[in-house]
LUMLO-681367 format. One record per residue: x, y, z of N, C-alpha, C, CB in turn; residue number from 1. Coordinates in pm, 1 decimal. Glycine has a CB too. Layout:
N
n.xx,n.yy,n.zz,ca.xx,ca.yy,ca.zz,c.xx,c.yy,c.zz,cb.xx,cb.yy,cb.zz,seq
X,Y,Z,X,Y,Z,X,Y,Z,X,Y,Z,NUM;
...
//
This chain:
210
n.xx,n.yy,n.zz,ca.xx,ca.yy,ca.zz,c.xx,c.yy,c.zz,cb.xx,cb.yy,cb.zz,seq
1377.7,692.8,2729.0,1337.4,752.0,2600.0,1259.0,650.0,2518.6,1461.6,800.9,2519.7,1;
1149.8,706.8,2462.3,1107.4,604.8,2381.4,1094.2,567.5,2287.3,1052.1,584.2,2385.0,2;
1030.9,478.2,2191.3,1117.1,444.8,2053.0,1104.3,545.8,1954.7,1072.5,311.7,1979.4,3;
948.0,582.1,1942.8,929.7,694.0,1869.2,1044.5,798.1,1900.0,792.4,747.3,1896.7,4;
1056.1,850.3,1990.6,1175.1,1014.8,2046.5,1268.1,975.8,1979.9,1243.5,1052.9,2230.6,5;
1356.4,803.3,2013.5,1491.7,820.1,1915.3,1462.9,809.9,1769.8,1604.2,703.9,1943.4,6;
1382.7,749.9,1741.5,1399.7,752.3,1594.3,1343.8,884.9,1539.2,1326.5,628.5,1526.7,7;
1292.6,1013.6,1613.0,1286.9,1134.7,1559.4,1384.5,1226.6,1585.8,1183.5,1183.6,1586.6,8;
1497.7,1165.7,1674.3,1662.5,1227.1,1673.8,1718.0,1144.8,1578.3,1760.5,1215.0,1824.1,9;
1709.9,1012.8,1544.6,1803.7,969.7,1407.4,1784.3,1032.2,1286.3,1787.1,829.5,1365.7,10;
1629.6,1099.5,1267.4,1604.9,1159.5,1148.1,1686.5,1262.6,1130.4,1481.2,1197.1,1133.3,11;
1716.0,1324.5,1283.6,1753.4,1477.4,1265.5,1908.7,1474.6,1235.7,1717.6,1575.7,1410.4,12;
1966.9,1367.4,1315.9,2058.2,1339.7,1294.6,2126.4,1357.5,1093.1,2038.5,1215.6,1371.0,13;
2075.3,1244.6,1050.4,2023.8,1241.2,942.4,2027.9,1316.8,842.5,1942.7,1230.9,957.7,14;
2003.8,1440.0,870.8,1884.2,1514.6,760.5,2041.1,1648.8,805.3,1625.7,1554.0,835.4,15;
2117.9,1675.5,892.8,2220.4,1728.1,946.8,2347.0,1650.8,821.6,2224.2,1685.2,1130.2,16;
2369.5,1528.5,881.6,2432.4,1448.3,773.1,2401.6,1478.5,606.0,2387.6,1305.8,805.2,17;
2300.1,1483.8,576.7,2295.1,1515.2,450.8,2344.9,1620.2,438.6,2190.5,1513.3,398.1,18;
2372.1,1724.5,517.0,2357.8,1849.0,441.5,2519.9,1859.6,486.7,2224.5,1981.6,492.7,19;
2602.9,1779.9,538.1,2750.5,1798.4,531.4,2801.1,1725.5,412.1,2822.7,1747.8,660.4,20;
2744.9,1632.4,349.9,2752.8,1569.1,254.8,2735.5,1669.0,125.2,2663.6,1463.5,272.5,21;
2672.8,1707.3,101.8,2595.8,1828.7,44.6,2707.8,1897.6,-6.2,2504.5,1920.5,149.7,22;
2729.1,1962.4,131.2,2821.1,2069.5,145.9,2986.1,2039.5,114.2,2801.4,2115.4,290.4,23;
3019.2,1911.9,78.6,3136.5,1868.5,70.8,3248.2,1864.1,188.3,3172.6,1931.5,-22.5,24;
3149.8,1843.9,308.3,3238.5,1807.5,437.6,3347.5,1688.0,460.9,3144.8,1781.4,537.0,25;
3394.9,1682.2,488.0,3478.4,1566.3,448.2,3488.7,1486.5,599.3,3640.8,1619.6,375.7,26;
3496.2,1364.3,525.9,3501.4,1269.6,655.4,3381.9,1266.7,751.6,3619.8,1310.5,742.9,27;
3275.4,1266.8,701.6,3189.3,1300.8,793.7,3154.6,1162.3,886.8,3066.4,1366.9,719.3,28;
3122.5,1182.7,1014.0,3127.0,1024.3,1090.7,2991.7,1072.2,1212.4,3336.5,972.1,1192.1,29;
2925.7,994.5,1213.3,2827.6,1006.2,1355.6,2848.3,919.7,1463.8,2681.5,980.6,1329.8,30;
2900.9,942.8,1574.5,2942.0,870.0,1676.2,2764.3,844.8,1770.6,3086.6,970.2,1764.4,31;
2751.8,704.8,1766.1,2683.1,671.7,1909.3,2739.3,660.9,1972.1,2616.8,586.8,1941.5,32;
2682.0,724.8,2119.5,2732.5,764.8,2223.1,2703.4,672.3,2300.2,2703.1,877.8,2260.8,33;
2763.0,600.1,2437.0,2769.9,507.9,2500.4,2709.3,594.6,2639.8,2913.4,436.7,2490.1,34;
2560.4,541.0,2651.4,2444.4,615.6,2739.6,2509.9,656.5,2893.7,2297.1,498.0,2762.6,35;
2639.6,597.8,2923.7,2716.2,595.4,3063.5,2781.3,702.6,2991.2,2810.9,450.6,3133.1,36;
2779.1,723.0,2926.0,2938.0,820.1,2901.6,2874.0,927.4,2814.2,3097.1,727.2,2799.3,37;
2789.4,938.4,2767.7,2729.1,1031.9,2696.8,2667.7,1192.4,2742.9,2636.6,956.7,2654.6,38;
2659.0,1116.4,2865.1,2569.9,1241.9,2913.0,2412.0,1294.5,2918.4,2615.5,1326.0,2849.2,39;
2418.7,1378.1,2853.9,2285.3,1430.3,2828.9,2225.8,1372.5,2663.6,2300.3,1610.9,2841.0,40;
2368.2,1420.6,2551.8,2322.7,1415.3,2395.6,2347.7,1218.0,2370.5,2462.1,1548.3,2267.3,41;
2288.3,1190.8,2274.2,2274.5,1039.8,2191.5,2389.0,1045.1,2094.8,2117.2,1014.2,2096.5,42;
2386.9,1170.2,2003.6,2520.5,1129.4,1905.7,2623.2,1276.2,1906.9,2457.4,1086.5,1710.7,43;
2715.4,1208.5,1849.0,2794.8,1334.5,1770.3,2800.7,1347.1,1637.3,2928.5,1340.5,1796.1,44;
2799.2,1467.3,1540.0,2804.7,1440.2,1413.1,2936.0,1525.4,1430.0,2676.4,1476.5,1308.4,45;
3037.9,1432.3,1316.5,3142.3,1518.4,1310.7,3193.8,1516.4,1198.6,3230.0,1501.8,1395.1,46;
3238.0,1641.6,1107.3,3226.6,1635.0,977.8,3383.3,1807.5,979.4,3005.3,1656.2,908.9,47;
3457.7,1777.8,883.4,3560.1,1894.9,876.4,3546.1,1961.5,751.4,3708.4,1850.3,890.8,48;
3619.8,2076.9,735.8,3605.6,2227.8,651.8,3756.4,2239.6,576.0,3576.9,2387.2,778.5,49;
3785.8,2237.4,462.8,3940.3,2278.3,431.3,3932.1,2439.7,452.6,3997.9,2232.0,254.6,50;
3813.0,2533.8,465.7,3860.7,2667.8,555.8,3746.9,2708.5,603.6,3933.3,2795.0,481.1,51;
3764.1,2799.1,682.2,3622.1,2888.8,766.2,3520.1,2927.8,695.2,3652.7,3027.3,831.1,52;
3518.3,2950.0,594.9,3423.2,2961.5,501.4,3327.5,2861.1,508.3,3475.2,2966.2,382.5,53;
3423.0,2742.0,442.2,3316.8,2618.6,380.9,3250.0,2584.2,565.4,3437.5,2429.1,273.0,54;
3300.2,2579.9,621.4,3258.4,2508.7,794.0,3182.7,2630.4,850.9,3421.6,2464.7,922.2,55;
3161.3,2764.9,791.9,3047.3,2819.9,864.0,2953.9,2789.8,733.7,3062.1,2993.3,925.6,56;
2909.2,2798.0,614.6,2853.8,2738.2,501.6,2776.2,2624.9,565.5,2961.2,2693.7,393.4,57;
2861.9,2528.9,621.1,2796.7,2400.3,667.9,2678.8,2371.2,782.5,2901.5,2331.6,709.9,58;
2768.3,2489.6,835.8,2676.4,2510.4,1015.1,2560.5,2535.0,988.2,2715.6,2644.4,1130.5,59;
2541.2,2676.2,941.0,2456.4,2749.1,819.8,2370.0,2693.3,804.4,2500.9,2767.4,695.0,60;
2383.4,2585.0,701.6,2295.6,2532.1,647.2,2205.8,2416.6,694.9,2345.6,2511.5,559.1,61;
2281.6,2357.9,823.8,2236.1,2249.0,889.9,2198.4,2326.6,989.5,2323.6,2133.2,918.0,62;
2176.9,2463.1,1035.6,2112.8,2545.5,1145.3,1927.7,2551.9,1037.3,2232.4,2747.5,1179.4,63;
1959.4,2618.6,925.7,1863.5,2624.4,834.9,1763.5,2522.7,850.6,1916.4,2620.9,714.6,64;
1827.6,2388.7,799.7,1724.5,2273.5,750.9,1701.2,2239.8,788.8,1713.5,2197.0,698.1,65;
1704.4,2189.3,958.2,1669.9,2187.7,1070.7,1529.1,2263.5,1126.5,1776.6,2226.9,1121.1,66;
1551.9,2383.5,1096.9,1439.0,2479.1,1161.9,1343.8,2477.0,1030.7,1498.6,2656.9,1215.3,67;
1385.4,2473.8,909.7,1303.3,2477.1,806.3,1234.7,2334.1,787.2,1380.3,2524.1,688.0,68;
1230.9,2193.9,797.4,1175.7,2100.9,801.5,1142.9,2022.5,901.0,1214.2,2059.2,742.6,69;
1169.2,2114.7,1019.7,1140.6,2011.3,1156.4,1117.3,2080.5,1240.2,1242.6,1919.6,1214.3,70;
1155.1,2198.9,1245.9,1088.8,2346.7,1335.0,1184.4,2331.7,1434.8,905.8,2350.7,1408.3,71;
1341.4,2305.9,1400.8,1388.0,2230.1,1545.7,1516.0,2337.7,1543.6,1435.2,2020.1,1543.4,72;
1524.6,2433.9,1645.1,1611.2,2510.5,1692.2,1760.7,2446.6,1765.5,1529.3,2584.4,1778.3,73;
1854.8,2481.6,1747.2,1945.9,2455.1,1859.9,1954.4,2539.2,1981.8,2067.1,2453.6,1811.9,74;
2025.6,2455.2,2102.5,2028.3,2494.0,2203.2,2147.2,2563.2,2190.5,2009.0,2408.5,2293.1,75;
2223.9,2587.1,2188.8,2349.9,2682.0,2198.1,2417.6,2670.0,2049.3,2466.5,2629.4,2330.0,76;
2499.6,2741.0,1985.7,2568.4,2809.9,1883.9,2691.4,2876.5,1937.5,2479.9,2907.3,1819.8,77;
2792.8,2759.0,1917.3,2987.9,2816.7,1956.3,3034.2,2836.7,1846.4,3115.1,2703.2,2030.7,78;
3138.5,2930.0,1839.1,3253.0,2910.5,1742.7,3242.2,2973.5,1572.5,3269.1,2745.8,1739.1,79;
3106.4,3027.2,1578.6,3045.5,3052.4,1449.3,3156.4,3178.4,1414.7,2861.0,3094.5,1455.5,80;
3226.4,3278.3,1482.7,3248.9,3377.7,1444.0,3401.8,3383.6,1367.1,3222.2,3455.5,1551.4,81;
3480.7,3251.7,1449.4,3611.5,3197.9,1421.9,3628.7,3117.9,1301.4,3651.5,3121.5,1526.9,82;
3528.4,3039.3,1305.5,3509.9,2923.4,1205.6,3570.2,2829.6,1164.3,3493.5,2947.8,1120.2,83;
3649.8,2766.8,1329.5,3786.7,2626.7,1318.3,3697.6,2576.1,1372.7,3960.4,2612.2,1395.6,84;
3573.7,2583.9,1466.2,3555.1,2449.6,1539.3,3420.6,2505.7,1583.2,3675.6,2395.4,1668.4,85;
3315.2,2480.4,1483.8,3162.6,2553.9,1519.5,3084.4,2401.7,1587.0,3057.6,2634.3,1334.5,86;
3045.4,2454.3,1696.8,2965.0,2389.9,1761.6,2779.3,2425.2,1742.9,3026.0,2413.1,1894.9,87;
2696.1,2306.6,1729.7,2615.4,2328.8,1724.3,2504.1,2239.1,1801.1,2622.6,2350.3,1623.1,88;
2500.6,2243.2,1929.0,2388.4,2195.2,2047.9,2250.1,2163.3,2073.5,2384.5,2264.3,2119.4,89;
2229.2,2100.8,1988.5,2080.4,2019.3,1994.0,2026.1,1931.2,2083.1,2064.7,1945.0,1898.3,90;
2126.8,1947.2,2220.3,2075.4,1865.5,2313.8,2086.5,1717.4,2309.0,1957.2,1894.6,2319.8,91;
2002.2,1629.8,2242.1,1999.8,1553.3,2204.8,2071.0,1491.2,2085.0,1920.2,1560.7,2215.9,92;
2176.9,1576.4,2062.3,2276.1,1530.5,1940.5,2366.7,1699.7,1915.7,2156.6,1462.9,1762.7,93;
2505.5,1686.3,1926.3,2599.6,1810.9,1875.0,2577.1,1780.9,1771.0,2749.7,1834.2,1902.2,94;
2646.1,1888.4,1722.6,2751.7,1897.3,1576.8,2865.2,1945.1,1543.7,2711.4,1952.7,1488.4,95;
2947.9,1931.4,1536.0,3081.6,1959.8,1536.4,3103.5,1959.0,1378.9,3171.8,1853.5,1626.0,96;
3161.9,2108.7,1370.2,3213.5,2160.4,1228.1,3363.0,2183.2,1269.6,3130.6,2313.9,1163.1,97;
3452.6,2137.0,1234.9,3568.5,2122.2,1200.7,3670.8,2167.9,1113.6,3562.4,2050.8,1188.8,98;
3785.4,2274.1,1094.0,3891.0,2239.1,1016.7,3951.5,2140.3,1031.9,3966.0,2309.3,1013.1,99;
4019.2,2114.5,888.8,4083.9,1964.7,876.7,4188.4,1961.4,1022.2,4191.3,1943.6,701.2,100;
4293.3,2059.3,1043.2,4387.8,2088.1,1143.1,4313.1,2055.8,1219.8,4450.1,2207.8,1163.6,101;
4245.6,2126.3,1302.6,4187.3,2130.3,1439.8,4123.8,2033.7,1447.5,4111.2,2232.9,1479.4,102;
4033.9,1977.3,1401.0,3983.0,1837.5,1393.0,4085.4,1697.5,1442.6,3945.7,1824.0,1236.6,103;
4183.2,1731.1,1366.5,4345.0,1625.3,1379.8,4383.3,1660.6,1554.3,4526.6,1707.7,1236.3,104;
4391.9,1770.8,1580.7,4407.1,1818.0,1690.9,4385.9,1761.7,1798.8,4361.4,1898.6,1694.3,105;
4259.5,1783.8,1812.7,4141.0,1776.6,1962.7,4105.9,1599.0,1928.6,3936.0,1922.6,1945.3,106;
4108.4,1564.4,1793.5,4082.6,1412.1,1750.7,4002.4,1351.9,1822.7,4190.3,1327.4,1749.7,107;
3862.8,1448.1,1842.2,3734.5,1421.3,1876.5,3707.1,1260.3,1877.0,3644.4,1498.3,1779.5,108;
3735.2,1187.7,1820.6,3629.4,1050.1,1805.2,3758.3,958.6,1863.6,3554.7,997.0,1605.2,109;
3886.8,995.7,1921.1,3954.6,945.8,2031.6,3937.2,953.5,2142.9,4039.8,968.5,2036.2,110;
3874.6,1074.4,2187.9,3821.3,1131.9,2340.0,3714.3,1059.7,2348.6,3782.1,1295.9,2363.6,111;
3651.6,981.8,2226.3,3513.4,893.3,2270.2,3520.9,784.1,2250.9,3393.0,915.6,2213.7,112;
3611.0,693.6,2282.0,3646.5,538.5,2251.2,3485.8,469.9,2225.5,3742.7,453.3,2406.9,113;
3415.2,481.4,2361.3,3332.1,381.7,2360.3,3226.7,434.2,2247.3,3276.0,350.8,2507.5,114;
3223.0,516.3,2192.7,3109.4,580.2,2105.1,3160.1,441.4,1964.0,3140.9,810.9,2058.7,115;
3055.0,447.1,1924.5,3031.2,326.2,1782.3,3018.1,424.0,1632.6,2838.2,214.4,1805.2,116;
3148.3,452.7,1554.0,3185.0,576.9,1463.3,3056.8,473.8,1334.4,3423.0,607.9,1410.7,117;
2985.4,571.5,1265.6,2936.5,522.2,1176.0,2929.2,623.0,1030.8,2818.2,477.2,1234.5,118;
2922.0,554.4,918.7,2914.6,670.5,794.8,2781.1,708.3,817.6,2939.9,618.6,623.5,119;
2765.2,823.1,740.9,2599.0,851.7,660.8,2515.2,753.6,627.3,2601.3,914.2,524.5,120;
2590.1,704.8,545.4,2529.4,566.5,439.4,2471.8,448.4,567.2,2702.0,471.0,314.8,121;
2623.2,372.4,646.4,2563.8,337.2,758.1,2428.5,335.0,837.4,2618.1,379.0,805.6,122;
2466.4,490.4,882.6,2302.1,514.4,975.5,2219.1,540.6,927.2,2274.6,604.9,1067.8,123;
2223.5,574.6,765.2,2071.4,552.8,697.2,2004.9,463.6,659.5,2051.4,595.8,608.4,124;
2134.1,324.8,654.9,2047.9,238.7,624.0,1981.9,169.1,765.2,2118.1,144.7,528.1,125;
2022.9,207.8,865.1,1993.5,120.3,975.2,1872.9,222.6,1008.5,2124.6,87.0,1098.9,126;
1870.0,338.1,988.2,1724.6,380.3,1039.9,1600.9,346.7,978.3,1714.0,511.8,1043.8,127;
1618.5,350.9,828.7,1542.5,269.9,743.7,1490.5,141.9,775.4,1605.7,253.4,646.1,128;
1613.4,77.0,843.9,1546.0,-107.9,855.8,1498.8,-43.3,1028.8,1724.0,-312.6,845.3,129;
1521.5,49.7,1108.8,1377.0,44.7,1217.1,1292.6,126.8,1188.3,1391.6,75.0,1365.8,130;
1294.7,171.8,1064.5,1152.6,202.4,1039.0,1057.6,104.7,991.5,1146.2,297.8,952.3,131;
1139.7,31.9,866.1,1041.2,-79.6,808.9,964.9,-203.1,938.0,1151.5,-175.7,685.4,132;
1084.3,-257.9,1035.5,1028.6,-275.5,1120.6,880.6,-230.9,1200.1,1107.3,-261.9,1155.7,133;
896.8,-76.9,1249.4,824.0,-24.9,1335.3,690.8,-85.5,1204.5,864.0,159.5,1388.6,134;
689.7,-7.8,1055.8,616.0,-71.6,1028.2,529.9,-167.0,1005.5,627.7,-60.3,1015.8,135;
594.5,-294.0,1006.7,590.4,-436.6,975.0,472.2,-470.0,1097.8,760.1,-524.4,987.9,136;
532.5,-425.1,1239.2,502.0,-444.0,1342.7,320.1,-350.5,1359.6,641.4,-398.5,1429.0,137;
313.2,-251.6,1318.2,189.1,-190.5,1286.8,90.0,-248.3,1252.4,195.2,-117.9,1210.4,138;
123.7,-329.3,1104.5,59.6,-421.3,1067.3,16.9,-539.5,1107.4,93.3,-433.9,1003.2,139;
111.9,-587.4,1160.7,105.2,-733.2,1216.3,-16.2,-665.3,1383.5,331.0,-819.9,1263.3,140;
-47.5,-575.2,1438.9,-143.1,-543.6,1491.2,-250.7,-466.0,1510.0,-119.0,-545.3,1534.2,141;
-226.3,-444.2,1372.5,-399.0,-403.4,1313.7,-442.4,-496.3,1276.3,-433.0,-307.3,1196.6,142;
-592.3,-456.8,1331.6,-686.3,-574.3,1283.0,-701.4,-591.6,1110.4,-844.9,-541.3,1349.6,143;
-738.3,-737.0,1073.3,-772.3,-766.2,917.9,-891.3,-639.3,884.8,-847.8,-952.6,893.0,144;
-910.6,-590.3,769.1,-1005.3,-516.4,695.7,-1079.8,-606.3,658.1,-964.2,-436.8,592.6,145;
-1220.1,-572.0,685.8,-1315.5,-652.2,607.9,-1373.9,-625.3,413.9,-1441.0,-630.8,710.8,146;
-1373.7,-678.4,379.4,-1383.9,-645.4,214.4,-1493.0,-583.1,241.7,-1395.8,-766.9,88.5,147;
-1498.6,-499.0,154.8,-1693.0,-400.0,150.4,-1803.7,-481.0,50.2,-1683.8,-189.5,46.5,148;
-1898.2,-489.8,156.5,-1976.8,-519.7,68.0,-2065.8,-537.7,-86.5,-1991.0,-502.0,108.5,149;
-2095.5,-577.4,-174.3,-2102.0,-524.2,-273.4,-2237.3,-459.7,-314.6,-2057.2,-605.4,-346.9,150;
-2234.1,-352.1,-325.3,-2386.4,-326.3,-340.1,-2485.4,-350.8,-464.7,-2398.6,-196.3,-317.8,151;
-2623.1,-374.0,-471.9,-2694.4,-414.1,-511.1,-2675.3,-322.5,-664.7,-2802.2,-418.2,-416.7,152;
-2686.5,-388.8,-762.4,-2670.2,-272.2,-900.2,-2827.1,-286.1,-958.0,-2525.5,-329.9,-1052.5,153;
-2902.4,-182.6,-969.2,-3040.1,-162.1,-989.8,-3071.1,-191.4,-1111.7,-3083.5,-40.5,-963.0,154;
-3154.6,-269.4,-1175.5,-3206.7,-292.0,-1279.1,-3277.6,-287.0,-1372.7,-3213.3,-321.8,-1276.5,155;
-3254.7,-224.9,-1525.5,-3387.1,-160.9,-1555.2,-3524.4,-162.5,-1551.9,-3389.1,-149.9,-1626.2,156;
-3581.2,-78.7,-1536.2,-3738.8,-89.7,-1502.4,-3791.4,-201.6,-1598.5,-3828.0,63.2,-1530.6,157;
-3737.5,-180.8,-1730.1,-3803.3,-313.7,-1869.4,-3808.2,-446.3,-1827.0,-3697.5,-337.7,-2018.4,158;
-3674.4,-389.1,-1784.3,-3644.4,-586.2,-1765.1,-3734.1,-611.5,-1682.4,-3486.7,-660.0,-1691.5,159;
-3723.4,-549.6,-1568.4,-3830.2,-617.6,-1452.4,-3919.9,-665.6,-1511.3,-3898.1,-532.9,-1348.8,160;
-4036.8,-541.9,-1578.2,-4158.9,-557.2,-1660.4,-4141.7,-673.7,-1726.8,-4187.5,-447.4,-1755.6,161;
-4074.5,-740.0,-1804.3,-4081.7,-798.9,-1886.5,-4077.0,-938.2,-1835.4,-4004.2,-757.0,-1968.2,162;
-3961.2,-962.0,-1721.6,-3994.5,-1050.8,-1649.9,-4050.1,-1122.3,-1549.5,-3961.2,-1058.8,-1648.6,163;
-4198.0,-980.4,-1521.0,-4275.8,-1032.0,-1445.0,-4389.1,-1042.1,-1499.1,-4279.4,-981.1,-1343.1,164;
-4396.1,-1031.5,-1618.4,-4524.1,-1016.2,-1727.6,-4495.9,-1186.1,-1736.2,-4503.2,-891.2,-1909.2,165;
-4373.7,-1207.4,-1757.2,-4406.6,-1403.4,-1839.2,-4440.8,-1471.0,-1727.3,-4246.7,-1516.0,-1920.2,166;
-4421.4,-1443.5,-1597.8,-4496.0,-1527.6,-1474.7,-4632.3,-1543.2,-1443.2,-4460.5,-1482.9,-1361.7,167;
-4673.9,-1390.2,-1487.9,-4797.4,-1344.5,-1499.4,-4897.8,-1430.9,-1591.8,-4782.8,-1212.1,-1544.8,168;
-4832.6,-1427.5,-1745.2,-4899.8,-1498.7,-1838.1,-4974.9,-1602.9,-1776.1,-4815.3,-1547.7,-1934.1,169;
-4822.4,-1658.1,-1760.2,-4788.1,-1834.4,-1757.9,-4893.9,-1869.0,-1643.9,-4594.7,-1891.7,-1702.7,170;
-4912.7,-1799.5,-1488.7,-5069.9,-1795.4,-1412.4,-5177.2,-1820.4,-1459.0,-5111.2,-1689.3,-1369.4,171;
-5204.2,-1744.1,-1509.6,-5352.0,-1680.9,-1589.1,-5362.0,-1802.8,-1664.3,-5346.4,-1519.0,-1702.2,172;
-5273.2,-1866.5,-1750.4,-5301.6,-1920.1,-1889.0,-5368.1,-2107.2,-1767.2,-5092.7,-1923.3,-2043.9,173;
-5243.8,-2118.6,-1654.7,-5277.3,-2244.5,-1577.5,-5393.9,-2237.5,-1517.7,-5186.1,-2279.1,-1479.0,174;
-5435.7,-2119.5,-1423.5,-5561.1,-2096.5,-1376.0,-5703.1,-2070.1,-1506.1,-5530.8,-1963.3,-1278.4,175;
-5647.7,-2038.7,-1611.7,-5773.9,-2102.3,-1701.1,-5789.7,-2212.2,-1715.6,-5785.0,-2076.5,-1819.0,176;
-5693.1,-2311.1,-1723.6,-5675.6,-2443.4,-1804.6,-5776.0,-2547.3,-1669.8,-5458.3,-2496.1,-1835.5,177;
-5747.6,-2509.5,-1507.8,-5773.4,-2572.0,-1413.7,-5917.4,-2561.5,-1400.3,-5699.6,-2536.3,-1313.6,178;
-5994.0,-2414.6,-1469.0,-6135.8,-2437.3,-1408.3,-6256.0,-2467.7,-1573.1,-6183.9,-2255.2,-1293.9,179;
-6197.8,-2474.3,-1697.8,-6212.4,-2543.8,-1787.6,-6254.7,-2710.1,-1802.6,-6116.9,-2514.3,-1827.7,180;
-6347.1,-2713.1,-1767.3,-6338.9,-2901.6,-1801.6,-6295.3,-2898.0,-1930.4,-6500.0,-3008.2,-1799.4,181;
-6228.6,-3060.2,-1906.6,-6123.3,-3134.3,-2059.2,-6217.3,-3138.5,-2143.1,-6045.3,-3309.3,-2057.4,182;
-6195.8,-3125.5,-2201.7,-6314.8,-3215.8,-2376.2,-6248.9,-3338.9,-2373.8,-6291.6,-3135.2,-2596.8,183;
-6328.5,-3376.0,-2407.5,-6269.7,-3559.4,-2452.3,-6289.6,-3587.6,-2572.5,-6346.5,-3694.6,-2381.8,184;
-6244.4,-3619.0,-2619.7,-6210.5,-3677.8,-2775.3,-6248.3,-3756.5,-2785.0,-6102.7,-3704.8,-2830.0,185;
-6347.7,-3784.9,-2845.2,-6433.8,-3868.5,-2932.3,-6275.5,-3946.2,-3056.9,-6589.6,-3731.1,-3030.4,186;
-6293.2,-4065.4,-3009.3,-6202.2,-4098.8,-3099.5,-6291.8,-4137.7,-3261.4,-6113.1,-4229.6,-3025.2,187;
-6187.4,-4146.2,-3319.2,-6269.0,-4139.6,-3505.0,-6216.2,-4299.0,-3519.6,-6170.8,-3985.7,-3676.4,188;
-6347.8,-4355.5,-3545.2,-6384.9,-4435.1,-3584.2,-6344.6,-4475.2,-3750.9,-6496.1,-4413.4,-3543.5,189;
-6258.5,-4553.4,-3808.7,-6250.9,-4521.6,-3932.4,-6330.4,-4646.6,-3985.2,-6103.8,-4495.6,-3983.4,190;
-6455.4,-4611.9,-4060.9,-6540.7,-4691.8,-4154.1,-6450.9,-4792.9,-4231.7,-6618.9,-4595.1,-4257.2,191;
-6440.0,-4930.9,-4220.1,-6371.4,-5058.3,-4323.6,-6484.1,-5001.0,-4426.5,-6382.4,-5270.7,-4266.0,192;
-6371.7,-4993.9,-4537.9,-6488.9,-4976.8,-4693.6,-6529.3,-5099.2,-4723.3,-6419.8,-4917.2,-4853.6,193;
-6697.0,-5080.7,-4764.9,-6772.5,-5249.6,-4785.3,-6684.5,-5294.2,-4911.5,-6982.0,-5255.4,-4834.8,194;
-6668.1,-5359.0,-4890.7,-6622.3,-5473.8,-5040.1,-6779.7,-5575.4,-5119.6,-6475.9,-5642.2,-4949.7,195;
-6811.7,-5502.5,-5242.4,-6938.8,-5516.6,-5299.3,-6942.3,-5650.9,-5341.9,-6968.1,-5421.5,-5407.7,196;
-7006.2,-5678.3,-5304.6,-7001.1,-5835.6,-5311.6,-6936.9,-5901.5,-5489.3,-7193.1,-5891.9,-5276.5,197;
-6865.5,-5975.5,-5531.8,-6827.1,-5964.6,-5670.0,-6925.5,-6084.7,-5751.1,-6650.3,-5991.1,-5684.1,198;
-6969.5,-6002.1,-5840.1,-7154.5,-6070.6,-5919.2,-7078.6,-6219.3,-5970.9,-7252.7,-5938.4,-6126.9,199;
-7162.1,-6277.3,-5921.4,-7168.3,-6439.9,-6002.3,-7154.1,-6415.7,-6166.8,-7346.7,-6532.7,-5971.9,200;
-7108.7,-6512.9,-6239.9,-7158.1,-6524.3,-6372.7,-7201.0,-6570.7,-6379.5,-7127.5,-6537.0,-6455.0,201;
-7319.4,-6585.7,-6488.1,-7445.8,-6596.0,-6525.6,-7404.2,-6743.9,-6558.9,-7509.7,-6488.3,-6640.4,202;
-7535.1,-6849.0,-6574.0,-7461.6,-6943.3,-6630.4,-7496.7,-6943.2,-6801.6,-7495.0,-7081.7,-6550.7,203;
-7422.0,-7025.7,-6902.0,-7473.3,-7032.9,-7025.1,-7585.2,-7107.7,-7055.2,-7389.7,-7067.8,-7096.4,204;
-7654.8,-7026.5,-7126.5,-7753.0,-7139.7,-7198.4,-7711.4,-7246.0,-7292.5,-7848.9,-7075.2,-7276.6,205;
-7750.1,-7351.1,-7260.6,-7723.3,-7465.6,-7374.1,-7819.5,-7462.5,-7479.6,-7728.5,-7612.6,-7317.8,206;
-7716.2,-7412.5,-7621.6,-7798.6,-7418.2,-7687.2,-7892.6,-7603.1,-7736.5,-7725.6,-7333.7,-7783.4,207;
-7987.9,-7525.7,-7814.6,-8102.4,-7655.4,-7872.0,-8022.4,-7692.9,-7976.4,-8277.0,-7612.3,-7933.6,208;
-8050.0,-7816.9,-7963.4,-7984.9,-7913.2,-8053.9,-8103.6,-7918.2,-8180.6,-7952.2,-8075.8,-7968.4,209;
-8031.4,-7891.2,-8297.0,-8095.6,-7899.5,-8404.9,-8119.0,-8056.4,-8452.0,-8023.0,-7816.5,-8498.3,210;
//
């Protein structure tokens, strides 16, 4: 069997369990079955009724939720009409509905020493941790994702314009400047102001002596 098949009988298992829980079955226990000694089915679910009522109620409803969320029929249907000890044959897992008496009786999960008795709670949490597994394991062999590329974000038409106009200028303005000969600058000469020559004084006349 392979891993996928059992872990889509633990669900069913499971999803059976809930609904004795539900139903206020009491004592409810799922025996793994010891593959030498088992036979054909993997588990037993075994769960009891304080009267025929509540234990066909139970059958009932785990015949229901079964076919209603998993499309999954049983193979044979005992005991439904009595309602001490309804059997329900899924091949791959019974179910055993129980009065409290008759249950004590036949003391089903003594006739199966080697079977491993577990709660609800139990086998849900252990199907859970091989699922997270199976998951874990998925991952760990899928390939890495490559990040997506980022695509190009388009830019307004202005801007472009605008910034291919100043390259443009800035051309034009160098390719004038290159076929322009320089002027040369005449440097300015600054004129020293003459300094006018400063006039002699005259000399005096001596006057005539009287």
């Amino acid at each position: 069997m392979t891993t996928e098949a059992r872990q889509q009988i633990r669900t069913l298992v499971q999803a059976a369990a809930a609904v004795c829980e539900e139903k206020k079955g009491l004592n409810t226990r799922i025996l793994e079955l010891d593959p030498i000694d088992s036979g054909l089915s993997d588990f037993f679910l075994v769960t009891s009724a304080t009267n025929d009522r509540q234990a066909i109620t139970i059958a009932d409803e785990i015949e229901h939720r079964l076919k209603k969320e998993f499309g999954v029929f049983p193979n044979s249907v005992e005991g439904r009409r009595k309602g001490d000890w309804i059997l329900l044959d899924y091949v791959d897992f019974v179910v055993h509905v129980f009065l409290v008496e008759r249950r004590a009786f036949y003391d089903i999960e003594r006739l199966r020493k080697s079977a491993r008795p577990l709660t609800p709670a139990e086998f849900d949490a252990e199907l859970k941790a091989e699922l997270a597994a199976k998951t874990l394991a998925a991952r760990a062999k899928a390939p890495a994702r490559k990040a997506p590329a980022k695509k190009a974000v388009a830019k307004p038409a202005t801007a472009g314009r605008i910034k291919a106009a100043v390259p443009a200028k800035a051309a034009a303005k160098n390719s004038a400047s290159a076929t322009e000969p320089a002027v040369k600058k005449t440097p300015v000469i600054k004129a020293a102001a003459k300094k006018s020559p400063a006039k002699k004084a005259a000399p005096r006349k001596k006057g005539k002596k009287a």
